[in-house]
C-alpha positions in Angstrom: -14.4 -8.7 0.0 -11.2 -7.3 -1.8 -8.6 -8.6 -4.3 -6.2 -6.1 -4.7 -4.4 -4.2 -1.6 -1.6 -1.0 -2.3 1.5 -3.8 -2.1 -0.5 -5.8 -4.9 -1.8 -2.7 -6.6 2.2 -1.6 -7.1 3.8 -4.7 -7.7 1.3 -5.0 -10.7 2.1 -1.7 -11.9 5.6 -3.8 -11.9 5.1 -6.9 -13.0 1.7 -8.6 -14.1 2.9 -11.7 -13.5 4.6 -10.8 -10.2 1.0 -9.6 -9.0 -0.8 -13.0 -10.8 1.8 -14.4 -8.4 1.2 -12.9 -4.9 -1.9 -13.8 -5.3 -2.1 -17.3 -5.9 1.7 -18.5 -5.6 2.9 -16.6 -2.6 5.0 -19.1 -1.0 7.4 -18.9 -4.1 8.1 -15.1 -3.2 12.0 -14.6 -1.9 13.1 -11.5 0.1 16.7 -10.7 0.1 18.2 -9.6 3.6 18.5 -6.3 2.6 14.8 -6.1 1.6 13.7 -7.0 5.1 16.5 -4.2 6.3 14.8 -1.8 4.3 11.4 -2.7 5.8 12.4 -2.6 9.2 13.8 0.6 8.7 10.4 1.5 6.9 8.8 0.5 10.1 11.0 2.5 12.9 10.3 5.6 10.7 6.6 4.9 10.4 6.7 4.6 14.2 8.1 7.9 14.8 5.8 10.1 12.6 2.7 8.4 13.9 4.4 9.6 17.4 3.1 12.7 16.2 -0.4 12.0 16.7 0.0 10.6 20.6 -4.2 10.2 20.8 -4.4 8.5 17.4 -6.1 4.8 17.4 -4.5 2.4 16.2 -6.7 -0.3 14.3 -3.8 -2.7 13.4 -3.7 -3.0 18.0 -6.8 -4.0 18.4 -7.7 -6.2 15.3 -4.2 -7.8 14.8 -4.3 -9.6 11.6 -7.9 -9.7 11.3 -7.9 -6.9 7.8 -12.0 -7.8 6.9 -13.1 -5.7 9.7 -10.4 -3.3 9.5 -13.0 -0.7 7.0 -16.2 -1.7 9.6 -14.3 -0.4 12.6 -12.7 2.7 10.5 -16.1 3.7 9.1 -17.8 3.5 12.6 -14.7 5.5 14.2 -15.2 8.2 11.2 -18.8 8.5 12.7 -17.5 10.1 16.1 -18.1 13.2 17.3 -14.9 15.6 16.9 -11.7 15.6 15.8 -10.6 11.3 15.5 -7.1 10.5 14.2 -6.7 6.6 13.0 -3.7 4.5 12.4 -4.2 1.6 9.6 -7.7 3.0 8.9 -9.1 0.6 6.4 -11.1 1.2 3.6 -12.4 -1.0 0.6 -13.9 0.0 -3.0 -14.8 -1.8 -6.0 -12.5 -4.8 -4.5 -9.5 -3.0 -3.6 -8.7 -2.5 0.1 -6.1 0.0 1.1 -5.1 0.4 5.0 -4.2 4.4 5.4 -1.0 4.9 8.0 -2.7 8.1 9.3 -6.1 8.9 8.8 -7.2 12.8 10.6 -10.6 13.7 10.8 -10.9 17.1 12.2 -13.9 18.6 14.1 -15.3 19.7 11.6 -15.7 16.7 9.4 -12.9 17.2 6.7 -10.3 14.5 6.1 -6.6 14.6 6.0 -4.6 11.4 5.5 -0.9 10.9 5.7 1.4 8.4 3.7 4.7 7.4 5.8 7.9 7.2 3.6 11.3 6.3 4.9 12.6 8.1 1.6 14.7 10.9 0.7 12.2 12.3 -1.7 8.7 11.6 -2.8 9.1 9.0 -5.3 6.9 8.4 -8.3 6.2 4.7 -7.1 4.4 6.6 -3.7 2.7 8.6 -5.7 1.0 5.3 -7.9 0.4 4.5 -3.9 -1.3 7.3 -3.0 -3.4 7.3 -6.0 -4.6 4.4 -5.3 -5.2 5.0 -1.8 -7.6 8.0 -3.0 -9.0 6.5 -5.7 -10.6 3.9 -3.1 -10.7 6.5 0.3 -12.6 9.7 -1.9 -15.4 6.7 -2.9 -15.7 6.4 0.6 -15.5 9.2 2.5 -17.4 12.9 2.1 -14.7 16.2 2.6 -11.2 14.1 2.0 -9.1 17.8 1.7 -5.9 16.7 1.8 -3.6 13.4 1.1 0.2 14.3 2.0 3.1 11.7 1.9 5.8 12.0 4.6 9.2 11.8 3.8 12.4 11.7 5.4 14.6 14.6 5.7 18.0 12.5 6.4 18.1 13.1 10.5 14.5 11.0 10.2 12.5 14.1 11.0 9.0 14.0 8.5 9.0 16.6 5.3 4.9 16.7 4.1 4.6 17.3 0.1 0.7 17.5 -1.2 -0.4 15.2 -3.1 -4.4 15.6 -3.3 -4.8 17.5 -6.9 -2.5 14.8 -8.4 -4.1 11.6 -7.3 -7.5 13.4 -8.6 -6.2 13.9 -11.7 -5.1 10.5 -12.4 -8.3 9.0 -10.7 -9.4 7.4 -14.2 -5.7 6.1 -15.1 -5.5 4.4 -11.6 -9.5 2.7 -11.7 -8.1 1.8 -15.2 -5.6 0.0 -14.1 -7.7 -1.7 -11.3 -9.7 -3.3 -13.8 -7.0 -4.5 -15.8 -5.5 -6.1 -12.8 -8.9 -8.0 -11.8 -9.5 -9.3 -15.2 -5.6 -10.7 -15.1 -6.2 -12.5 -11.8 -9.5 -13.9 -13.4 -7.7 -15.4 -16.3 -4.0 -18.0 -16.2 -0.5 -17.2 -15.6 0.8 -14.4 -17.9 4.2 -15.3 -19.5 6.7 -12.0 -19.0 10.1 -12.5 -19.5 12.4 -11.0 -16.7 14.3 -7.7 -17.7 15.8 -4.7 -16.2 11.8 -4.0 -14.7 12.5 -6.7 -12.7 14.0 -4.5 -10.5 12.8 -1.2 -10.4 11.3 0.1 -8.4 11.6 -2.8 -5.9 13.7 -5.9 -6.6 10.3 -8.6 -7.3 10.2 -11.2 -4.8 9.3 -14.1 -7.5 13.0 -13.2 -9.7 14.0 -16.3 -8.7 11.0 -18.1 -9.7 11.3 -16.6 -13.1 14.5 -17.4 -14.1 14.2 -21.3 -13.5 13.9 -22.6 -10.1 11.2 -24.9 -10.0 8.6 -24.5 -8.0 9.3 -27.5 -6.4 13.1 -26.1 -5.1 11.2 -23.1 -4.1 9.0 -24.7 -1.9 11.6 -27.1 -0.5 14.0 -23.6 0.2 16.6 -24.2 -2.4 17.1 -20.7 -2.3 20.8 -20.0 -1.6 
């Protein structure tokens, strides 16, 4: 079982209540047109870098939408002989799942995974990500050597920048933040006033919500 994923994980680094709200309000979440632009972009450069591992497996293929057995199907691929490269390998720790966009084991069992940004430069939101996805993938796996985020150039060909050391450095500030997340889904609603935070890094999908519409209009789609 989990309760926080990476998207939940960094809109809480955002927003408490934005997180409290994903998870148990999610129909009152609004994406702007541009938003879904940006994803589908997101997506097409995603597609091209995992082109660069043509034998790689893709979980998210054969398991569709079903995440829970994402991590059992992951762990048992991990167990093959040789080198075994995985698309949306899932893994879950203390709660938290994270699904990996490229996940390389090499033959001789060490572990590089790979962290697909359509992005000019490496971002300090993407680095919250990846520390989050190695705060949960090193409490799972043995040899993890390398974690690397892949970044756009500008002609959509993939820069790599290291990000390994880092994300174990900050391995207590991230489970730290895990636990404050868990005990502020346990509790109510927290009252945060919107503010400038509101949109940075990512405009929050429940702005609307928080400056007045009731959840009523929300639901109904009075959202133009």
């Amino acid at each position: 079982m989990y309760r926080l994923t990476k998207s939940k994980f960094i809109l809480g680094l955002q927003c408490e209540k934005a997180l409290y709200l994903d998870i148990y309000k999610p129909q009152l979440a609004y994406f702007a047109p541009e938003t879904i632009a940006r994803f589908r972009r997101g997506r097409e450069f995603e597609t091209k870098v995992k082109g660069l591992f043509p034998n790689a497996i893709d979980i998210s293929r054969q398991l569709g939408r079903n995440i829970n057995r994402y991590p059992e199907l992951t762990a048992n691929l991990l167990l093959q002989p040789g080198e075994v490269t995985i698309c949306e390998a899932g893994f879950v720790f203390n709660e938290v799942l994270v699904l990996a966009d490229v996940v390389n084991k090499k033959a001789d069992g060490t572990i590089n995974v790979f962290e697909i940004k359509n992005s000019l430069a490496v971002k300090d939101v993407f680095r919250q990500d990846v520390n989050l996805q190695y705060y949960v993938i090193s409490n799972q796996v043995k040899r993890l050597t390398s974690f690397q985020v892949v970044y756009n150039d500008g002609d959509n060909n993939p820069l790599f920048h290291e990000l390994i050391e880092e994300a174990e450095s900050n391995m207590q500030e991230t489970a730290s933040h895990v636990e404050r997340f868990k005990t502020i889904l346990q509790g109510l609603e927290p009252t945060i006033k919107t503010g400038e935070y509101c949109k940075k890094p990512y405009e929050c999908p429940f702005m609307r919500y928080c400056n007045g519409k009731t959840s009523a209009q929300l639901e109904l789609g009075y959202l133009q």
